[in-house]
N, C-alpha and C positions, 0 to 999 in steps of 0.2 A: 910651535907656538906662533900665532899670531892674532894682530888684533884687526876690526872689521872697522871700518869710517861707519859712523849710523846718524852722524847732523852734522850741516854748516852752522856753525856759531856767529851769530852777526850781533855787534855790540850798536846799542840807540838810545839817546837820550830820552824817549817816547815807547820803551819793548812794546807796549800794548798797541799803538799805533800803527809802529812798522811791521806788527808780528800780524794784526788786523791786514795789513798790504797784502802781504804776500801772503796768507789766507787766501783771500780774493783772489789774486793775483794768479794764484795756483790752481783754483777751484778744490781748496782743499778746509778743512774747520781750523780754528785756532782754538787753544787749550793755553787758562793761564793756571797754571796750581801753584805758584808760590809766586816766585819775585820777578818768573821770567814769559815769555808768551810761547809757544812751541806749537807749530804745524806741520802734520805731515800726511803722507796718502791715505794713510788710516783713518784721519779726523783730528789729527789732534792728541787723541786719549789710550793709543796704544805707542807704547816705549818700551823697547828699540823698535822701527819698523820692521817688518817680514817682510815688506820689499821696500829700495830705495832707502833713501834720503829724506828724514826730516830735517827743518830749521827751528831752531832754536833762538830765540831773541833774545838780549839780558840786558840790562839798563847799567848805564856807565855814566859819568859825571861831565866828560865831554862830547864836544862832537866833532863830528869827519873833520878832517883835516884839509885841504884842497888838493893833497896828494892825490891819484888815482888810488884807489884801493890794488893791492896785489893781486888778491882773488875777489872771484865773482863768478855770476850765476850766469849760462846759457839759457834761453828756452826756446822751447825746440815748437816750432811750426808744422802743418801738413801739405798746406796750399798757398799761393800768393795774398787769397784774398784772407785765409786764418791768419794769417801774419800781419794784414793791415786790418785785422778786427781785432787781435789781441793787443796790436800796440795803439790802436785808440780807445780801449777798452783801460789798458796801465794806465794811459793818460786821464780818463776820467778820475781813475783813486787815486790821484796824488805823484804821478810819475812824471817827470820832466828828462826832455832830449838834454844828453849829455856828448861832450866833445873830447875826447881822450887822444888825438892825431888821427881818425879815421879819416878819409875823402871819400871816394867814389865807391862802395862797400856797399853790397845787398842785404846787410844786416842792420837791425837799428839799436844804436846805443839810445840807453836810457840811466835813468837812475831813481831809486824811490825817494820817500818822500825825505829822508835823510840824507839823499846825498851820495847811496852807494850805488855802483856801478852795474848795470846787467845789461846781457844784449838780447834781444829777440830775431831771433836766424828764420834766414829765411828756410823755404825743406831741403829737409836734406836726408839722402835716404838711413845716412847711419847712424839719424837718431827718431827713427822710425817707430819705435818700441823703447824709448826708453820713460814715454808718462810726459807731463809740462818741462821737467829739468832734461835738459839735454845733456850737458858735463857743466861740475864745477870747474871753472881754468885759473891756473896759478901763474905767474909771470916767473920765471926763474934766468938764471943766468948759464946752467949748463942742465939739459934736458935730461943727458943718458946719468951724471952725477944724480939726480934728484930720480930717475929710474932702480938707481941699484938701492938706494935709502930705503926708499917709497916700497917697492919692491920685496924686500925684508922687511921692511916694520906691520905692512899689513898684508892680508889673505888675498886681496883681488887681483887677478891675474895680470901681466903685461901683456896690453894688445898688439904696442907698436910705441919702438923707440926709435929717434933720429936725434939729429945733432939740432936741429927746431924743434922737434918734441918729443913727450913720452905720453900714450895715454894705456888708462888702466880702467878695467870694471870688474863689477861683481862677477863671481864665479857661474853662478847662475844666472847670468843674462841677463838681469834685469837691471832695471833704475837707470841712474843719470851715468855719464863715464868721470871719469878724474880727469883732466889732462894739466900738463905742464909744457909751455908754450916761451920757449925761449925770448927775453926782452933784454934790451942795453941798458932798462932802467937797475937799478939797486935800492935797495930796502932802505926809505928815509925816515917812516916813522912808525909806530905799532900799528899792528894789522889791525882793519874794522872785521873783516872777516876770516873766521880760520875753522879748518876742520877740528871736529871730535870725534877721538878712537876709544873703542872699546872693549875688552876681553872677553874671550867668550866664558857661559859659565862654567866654574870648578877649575879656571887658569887663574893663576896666580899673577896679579895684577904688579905686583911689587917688581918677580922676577921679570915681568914683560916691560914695565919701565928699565928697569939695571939693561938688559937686550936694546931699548931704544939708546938708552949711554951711549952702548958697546958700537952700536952702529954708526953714531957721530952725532946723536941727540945732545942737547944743552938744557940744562935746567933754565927756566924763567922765572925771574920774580917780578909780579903784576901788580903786588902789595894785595893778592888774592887772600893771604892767610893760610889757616887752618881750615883749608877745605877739602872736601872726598877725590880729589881731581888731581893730575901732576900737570903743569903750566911745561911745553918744553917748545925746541924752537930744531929745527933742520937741519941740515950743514949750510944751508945758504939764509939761515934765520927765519923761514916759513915757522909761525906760532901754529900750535896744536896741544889739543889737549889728550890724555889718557883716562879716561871717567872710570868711574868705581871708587872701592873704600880703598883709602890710603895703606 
C-alpha cells in the first residue's frame, strides 16, 4: 500500500485570484467547481492528473503570515533568456521579488500575489523534463528522517538522500521532483502551502491513514470538520492531507 502526491494545496484569501496566477503562471486552465480554484497540466478539468502535479487553491479567513512559507514552488527554465521572459512575464500578473536570505544566487525569488514564495531557476539539466514545476521544496530539519517517512507513506521512488537533502519523484518519470532541503529554521506558524495524498482505487483509505499513524503521522485539527479528507502533520510537523471518503 501506498498513496501517490496528485496537488500542492495553497491556502488564499482571493482562491480565484491566486488560482487565476498560477493558471497563467503555468500556462495551464483553471477550473473553479465548488469553493476552491484547481489548475493543472490537463486544463484544469481532469482530477487526479495522469501526469504531475496539479494546485489546488482554497480560501481561508487569513493571510500569509511574514513567516517564509516552508514549502514552495520551483520553476524550471530552459535558457538564460526563458528565465528572464518568465520572471517578467510573473511580474506582469501580479508577482513581486521576494527576499528570503538569498545574495548572489542565479535564481530568482519571487512571490505571488499573496505573498507566497517560489523561485524561478535558472536551467538546469535535471529538470529538463519535468513541465513548468521543477520540484516542490520543503525546508526540513533532518533530510534522511523525512526520507524514511516520506519514503513509506508514498509510491515515488527515492532518487537521492544526504544529510542536506532527500529528493523523490514519480515512478514514471515524469512531473515535478519533491525535495526536502535541510534549514536551521523551525515550524512557527501553519503552513500556507502543503501537499495532498491520495489512495489509489479499491485501497482502503481508512487503513492507509492508521499506516501513516503507524509511521509517526499526527492527526490535525484545522477546525476542518466533517470533511472526506484526514488533516495530518510529519514527524517534523509538515501538514498534509490524505483525500478520499472518510
Amino acid at each position: 500500500m501506498a498513496l501517490r502526491p496528485v496537488q500542492v494545496n495553497i491556502k488564499a484569501l482571493d482562491h480565484s485570484a491566486v488560482g487565476r496566477f498560477w493558471a497563467e503562471a503555468l500556462g495551464w486552465g483553471a477550473h473553479s467547481p465548488g469553493v476552491t480554484t484547481y489548475t493543472g497540466p490537463a486544463g484544469g478539468t481532469v482530477w487526479p492528473e495522469p501526469v504531475g502535479l496539479g494546485i489546488d487553491v482554497v480560501p481561508v479567513p487569513e493571510p500569509k503570515m511574514t513567516a517564509k512559507n516552508r514549502v514552495h514552488l520551483d520553476l524550471a527554465t530552459t535558457s538564460a533568456a526563458h528565465q528572464a521572459e518568465l520572471v517578467a512575464r510573473l511580474k506582469a500578473l501580479g508577482a513581486t521579488p521576494a527576499h528570503v536570505g538569498q545574495v548572489d544566487v542565479p535564481w530568482t525569488v519571487l512571490a505571488d500575489p499573496e505573498g507566497n514564495e517560489f523561485c524561478v531557476l535558472e536551467p538546469r539539466e535535471i529538470y529538463r523534463d519535468t513541465g513548468p514545476i521543477a520540484a516542490v521544496v520543503v525546508d526540513c530539519v533532518d533530510p534522511r528522517a523525512m526520507a524514511r517517512f516520506w519514503g513509506a507513506a508514498m509510491d515515488w521512488p527515492l532518487h537521492e538522500v544526504t544529510d542536506d537533502r532527500a529528493v523523490f519523484r514519480s515512478a514514471k518519470g515524469v512531473g515535478p521532483y519533491l525535495e526536502f532541503l535541510r534549514t536551521p529554521d523551525a515550524k512557527t506558524v501553519p503552513d500556507r502551502v502543503h501537499l495532498d495524498l491520495l489512495p489509489y482505487p479499491g485501497d482502503d483509505k481508512a487503513a492507509e491513514v492508521a499506516r501513516l499513524r503507524a509511521l509517526g503521522a499526527t492527526d490535525l485539527d484545522l477546525g476542518q470538520g466533517d470533511v472526506p479528507w484526514t488533516c495530518l502533520s510529519d514527524p517534523e510537523g509538515h501538514e498534509f492531507c490524505a483525500l478520499g471518503p472518510s
